[in-house]
N, C-alpha and C positions, 0 to 999 in steps of 0.2 A: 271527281270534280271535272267541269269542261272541260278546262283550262290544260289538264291531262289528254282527255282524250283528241283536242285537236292538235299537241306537240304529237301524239301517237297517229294521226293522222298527216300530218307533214311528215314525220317520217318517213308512212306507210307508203307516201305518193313520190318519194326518193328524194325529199328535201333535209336540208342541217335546219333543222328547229332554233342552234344555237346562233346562225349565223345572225351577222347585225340586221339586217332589214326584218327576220322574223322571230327576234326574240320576244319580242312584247306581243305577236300576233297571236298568242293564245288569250288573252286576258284580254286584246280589242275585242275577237271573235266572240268572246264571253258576254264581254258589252252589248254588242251587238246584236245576238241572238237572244239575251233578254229584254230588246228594246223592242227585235221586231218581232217575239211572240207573249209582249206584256197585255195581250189580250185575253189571256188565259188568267192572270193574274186581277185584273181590273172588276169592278164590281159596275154591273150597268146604273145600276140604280144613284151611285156615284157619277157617273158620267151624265145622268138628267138631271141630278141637281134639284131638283123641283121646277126644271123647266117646262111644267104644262100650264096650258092656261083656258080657261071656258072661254067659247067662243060660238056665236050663231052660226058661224059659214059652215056653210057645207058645200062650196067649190072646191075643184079640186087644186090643191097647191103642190107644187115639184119643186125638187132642188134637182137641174141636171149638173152634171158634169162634177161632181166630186172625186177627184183625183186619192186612188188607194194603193198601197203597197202590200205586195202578202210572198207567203211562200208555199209551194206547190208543197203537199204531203207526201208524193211518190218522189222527187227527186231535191226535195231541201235548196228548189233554184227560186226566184221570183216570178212573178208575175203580176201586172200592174198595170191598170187602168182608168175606167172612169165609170161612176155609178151612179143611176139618173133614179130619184128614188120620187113618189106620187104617193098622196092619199086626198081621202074626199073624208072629213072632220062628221063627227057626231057631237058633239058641244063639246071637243077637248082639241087645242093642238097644243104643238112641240115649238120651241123654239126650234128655228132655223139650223142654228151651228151642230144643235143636237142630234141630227140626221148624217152629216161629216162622222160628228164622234159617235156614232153607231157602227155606221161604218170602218171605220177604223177599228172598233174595238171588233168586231167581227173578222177584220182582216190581219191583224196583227196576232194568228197564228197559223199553226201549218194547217194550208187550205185546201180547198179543192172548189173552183170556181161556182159549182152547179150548190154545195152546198152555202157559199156565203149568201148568194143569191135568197135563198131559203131562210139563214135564219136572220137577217135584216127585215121580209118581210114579218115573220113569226116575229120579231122583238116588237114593231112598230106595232102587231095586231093587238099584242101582250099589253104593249102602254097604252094605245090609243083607245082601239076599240071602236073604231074606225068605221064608215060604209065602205070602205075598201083600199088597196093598196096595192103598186103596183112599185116593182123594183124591174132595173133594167142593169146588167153587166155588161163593160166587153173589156177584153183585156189581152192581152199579147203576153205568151210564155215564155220564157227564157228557158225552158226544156222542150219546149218547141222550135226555138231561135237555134241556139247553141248548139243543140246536139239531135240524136234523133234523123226527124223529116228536115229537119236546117231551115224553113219555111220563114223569114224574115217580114214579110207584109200579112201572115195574116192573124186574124184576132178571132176571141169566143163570143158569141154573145148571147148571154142568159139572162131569162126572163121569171119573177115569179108576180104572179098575179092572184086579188082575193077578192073577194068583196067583188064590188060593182066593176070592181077591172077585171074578175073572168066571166062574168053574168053577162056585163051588158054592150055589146059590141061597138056603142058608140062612146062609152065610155072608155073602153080600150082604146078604138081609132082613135081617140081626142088623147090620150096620153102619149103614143106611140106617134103620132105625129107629132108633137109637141118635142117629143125628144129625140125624134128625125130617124125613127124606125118606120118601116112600109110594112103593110100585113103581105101574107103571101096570097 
């Protein structure tokens, strides 16, 4: 049970498990870690809902700045940022809110930034089916803050591109400006 192995972990870090302030911290930690890795547990298809809808456009629409939480898979620390996600419609979009709750369900387990990147675009390819699709990450690690290089200002930022955002360079510059990235 968790709940065991984090009393065996406060011990192990030369803590009383029993004391007042961390008696019940094995059963928050429980809480907790099944809230922020309830992404494993969640079913996508539940989280769309039947939020698609036909549609003529085929401009391109972005949601920037979707604020995500996760936790790093090598050190079980956080990492957390913001994720600007794009696509150009083929007669189907998404509700709005449902690219947040993609997001999230993508991040809410142990992660590793280069692959959420990845599979936000592969789930939107999956539902959409899209002319193309463009995800942008960046995010600040707290096993890069904390420990380690100690490196407090700086951040990642990852990119996955499909469709017309790695084909067609003016459809990338028009995303990547839009969400205040410069090509090199």
């Amino acid at each position: 049970m968790m709940r065991d192995i984090i009393k065996k972990l406060l011990l192990e870090i030369g803590e009383d498990p029993e004391r007042e302030g961390l008696k019940k911290t094995p059963l928050r930690v429980e809480k907790a870690y099944n809230f922020l890795t309830k992404g494993y547990k969640d079913d996508i298809n539940s989280i769309i809902n039947g939020a698609l809808f036909e549609s003529e456009n085929n401009e391109m629409i972005i949601v920037k700045d979707i604020e995500f939480y996760s936790l790093c898979e090598h050190h079980l620390l956080p990492f957390f940022g913001k994720c600007h996600i794009a696509y150009i419609p083929d007669k189907k979009i998404i509700g709005l809110s449902k690219l947040a709750r993609i997001t999230d369900h993508f991040a809410r387990r142990l992660q590793i930034q280069e692959r959420l990147t990845t599979q936000i675009s592969h789930c939107l390819e999956e539902i959409l089916n899209p002319l193309g699709v463009g995800v942008v990450i960046e995010a600040s690690h707290l096993c890069m803050m904390m420990r380690g290089v100690q490196k407090q200002d700086s951040y990642a930022v990852t990119s996955a591109l499909r469709g017309r955002f790695k084909s067609d360079m003016r459809t990338r510059s028009e995303f990547l400006n839009l969400v205040g990235k410069k090509l090199f």
